[in-house]
N, C-alpha and C positions, 0 to 999 in steps of 0.2 A: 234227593240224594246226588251222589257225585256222579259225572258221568262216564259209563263202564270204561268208554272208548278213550279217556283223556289220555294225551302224549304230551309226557315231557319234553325237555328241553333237546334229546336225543329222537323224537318222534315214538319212543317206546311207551305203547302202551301196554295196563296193567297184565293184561295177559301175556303180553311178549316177556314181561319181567320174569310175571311166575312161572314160564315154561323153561324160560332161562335157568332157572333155580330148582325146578323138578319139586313145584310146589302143585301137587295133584288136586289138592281139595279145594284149595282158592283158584285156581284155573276152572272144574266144574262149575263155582258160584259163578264167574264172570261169564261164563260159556253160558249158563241157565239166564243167566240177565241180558243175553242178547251181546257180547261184546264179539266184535270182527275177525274173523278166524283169518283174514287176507287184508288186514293193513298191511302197510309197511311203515317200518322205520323210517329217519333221514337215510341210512343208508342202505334202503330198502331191503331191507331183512322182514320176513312174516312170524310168528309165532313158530311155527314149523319153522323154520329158517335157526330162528334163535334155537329151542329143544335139539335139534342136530350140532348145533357150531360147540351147545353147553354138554352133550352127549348124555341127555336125558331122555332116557328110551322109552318109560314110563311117561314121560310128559309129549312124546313123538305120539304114541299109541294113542291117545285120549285124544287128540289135534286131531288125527286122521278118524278116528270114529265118529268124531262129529264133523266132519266133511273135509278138512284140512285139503288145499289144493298141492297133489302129493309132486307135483310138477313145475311150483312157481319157484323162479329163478330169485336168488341173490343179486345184489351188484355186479360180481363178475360172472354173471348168467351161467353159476353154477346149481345145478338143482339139489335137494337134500341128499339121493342118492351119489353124486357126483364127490359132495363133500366129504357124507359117512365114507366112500368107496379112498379118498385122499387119506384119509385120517385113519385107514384100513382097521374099523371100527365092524368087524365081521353079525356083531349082533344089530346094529342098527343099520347094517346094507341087509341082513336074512329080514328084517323088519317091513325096509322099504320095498326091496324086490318079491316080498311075500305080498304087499298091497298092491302090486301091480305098476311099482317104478319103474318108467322108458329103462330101460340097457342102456340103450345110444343114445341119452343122451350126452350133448358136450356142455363145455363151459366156456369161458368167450376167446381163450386159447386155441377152441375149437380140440382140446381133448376129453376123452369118454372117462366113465368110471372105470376102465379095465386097464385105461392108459396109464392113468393118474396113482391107480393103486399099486402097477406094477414098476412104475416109476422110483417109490418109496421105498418097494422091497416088501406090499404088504401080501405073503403068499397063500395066508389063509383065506384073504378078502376076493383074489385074484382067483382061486378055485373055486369058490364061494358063485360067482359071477361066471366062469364058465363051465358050472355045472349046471347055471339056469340059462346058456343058450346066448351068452354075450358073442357078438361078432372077434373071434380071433386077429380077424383080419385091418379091425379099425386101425385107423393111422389120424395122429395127429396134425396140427397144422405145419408142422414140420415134414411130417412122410413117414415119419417116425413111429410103425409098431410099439405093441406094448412088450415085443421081446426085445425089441433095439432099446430103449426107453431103460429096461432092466440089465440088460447086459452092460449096457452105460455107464451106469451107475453101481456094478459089482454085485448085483442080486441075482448069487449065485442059485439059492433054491428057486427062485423064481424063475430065471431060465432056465432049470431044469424041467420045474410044472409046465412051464410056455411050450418044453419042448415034445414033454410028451403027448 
């Protein structure tokens, strides 16, 4: 038969596709047949990489139950939580900080998910993260809190949560 692990021309393979697509039941076959839950893409993306960037949370869930590395970095040494926390995607950051996602970590900006999200204005995702214990105080590679970051940028309810 063909082999589980083949990468196209983008280095994606077939589970990196279906995770991408939130295709649950051909992800299990390839996952039962042995296929690599820590490739990478050409542009080093993992399965878990892809399921977050596609916001398949259903397809995140399954990666991490069968051992999904909840910590490996993207190209821009951003980790899933980093990205879900960017994209202020509150179910898929309660997702990864429920499995035991770093807080701190950063991306190669050198800023965190509490930066990143409040950066955007995203204020659900921002309480979301300091109600599990995120360092208020982190600053980016700039010097730049996540209340300078939102003040910045006009997010007003967000500097209000920062502030309380």
């Amino acid at each position: 038969g063909a082999p589980v692990n083949w990468a196209g021309a983008y280095g994606q393979t077939p589970l990196m596709r279906a995770a991408e697509r939130g295709h649950i039941e051909s992800m299990r076959v390839l996952l039962d047949r042995g296929a690599d839950l820590e490739a990478k893409s050409k542009g080093g993306n993992t399965a878990l990489l892809w399921a977050v960037w596609a916001g398949k949370v259903e397809a995140m869930a399954l990666l991490l139950d069968r051992g999904a590395d909840l910590e490996a970095k993207g190209p821009c040494f951003e980790t899933s939580l980093v990205w879900a926390a960017s994209e202020g995607d509150t179910v898929m950051v309660q997702l990864l900080v429920d499995r035991g996602a770093d807080l701190e970590a950063k991306d190669e900006d050198g800023d965190s998910a509490l930066v990143r999200a409040a950066s955007r204005g995203h204020k659900a995702t921002v309480e979301l993260l300091l109600d599990r214990g995120v360092d208020l105080e982190a600053k980016g590679p700039d010097g730049d809190s996540a209340l300078v970051r939102a003040a910045s940028r006009g997010h007003q309810d967000t500097v209000e949560l920062l502030l309380d």
